[in-house]
C-alpha positions as CSV (number, residue, x, y, z in Angstrom):
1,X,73.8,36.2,49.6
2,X,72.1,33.4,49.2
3,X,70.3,32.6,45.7
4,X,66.3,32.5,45.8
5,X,65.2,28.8,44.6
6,X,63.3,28.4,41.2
7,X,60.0,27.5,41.4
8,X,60.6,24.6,39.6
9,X,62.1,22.6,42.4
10,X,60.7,20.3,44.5
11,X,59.7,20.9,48.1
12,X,59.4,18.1,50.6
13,X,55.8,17.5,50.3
14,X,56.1,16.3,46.4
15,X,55.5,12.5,46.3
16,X,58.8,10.8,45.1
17,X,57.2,9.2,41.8
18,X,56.5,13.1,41.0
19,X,60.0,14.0,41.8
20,X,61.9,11.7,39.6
21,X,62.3,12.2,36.0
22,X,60.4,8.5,34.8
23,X,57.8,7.5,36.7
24,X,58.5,4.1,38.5
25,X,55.5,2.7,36.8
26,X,57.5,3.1,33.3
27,X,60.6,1.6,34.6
28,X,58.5,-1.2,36.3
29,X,56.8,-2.1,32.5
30,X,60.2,-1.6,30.6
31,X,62.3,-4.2,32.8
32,X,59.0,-6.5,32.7
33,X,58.7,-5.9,28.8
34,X,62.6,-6.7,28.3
35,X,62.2,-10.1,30.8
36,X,59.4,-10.9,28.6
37,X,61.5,-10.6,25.3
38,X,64.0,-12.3,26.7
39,X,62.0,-14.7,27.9
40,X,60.0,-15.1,24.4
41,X,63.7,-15.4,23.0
42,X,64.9,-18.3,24.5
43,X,61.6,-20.4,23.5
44,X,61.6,-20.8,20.1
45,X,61.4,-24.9,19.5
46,X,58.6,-26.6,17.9
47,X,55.7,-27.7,19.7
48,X,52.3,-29.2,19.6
49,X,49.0,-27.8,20.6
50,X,46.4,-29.9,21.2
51,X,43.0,-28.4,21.5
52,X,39.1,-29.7,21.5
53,X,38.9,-29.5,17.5
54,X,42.0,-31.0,16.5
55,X,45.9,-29.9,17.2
56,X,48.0,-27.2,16.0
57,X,52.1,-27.2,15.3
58,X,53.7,-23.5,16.2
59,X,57.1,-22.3,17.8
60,X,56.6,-21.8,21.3
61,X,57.4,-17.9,21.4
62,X,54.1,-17.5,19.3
63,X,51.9,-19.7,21.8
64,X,53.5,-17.9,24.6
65,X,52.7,-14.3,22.9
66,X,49.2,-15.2,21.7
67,X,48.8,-16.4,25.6
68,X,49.9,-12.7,26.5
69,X,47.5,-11.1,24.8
70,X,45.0,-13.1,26.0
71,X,45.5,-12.2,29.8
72,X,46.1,-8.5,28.5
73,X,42.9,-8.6,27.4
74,X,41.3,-10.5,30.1
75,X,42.6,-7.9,32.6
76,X,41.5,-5.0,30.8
77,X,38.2,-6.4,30.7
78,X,38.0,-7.3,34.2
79,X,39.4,-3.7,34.8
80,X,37.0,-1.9,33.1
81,X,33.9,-3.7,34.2
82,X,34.9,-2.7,37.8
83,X,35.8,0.8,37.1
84,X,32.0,1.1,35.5
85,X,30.6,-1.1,38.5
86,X,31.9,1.1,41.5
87,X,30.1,4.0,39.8
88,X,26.9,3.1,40.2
């Protein structure tokens, strides 16, 4: 006798990504997120900042983070302004 399957198994038609138990998106930010620590970790000397209004002293993991968030946040706001202009 053979033992019916569960209907929580996969057939052949589920997409991989669905199949696995993390989606590779999550793995894909982790590893990037642990470089980037790593990364951040190794950079911690001195350095100067020179700007239009003068010059700024900081360690080099902080300019490196505040640099982060400034591309985060440029990409979400590129992202969002196309999601909103393909829908009209």
């Amino acid at each position: 006798m053979t033992e019916p399957r569960s209907s929580a198994s996969t057939s052949p038609s589920t997409p991989a990504k669905q199949r696995a138990g993390v989606p590779v998106k999550v793995v894909v930010a982790l590893v990037l997120l642990v470089l980037a620590v790593i990364f951040l970790a190794l950079n911690t000397q001195q350095t100067r900042i020179n700007y239009a209004f003068g010059h700024a002293d900081a360690p080099l993991w902080i300019i490196f983070l505040i640099l982060l968030a400034v591309g985060f946040v440029a990409g979400v706001l590129v992202s969002f302004r196309r999601s909103h202009h393909h829908r009209s």
